[in-house]
C-alpha positions, 0 to 999 in steps of 0.5 A: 932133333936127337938125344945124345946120352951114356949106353951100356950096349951089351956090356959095352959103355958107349958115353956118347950114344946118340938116338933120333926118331927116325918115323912115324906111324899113325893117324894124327887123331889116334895112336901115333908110333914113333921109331926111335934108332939108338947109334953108338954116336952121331957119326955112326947115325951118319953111316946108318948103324943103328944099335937098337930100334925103340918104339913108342906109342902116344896120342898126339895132342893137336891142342899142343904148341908142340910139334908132333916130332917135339911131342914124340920127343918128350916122350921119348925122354920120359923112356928109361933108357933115356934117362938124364940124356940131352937135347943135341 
């Protein structure tokens, strides 16, 4: 699962960055944190050339059909930054 969106990474317009949860941190029954990495594109995560490192805080629903990384993602979205970004 990644996101692929526009970036405006210090004042540089990036129409195809590309972010992914990269790990986990947490106890299943507590606060879970995901690290999200934003790349300038795909090819760039390939290479391991994070741009910016999110962090995002949720508890995981154990009730939910979702997966923890699925759950991580609606987060994610939910996020500002990844405002109007696409499933990739």
């Amino acid at each position: 699962m990644a996101l692929s969106g526009p970036l405006l990474f210090r004042g540089i317009s990036l129409p195809s960055a590309y972010a992914r949860v990269e790990r986990f941190h947490g106890d299943q029954k507590v606060m879970v944190r995901a690290f999200v990495s934003t790349y300038a594109s795909a090819e760039a995560a390939v290479l391991g050339n994070e741009l910016t490192v999110d962090l995002v805080e949720f508890t995981y629903d154990l009730d939910s059909p979702l997966t923890l990384n699925a759950q991580a993602y609606g987060k994610v979205k939910e996020l500002p930054q990844f405002s109007g970004w696409s499933d990739c």
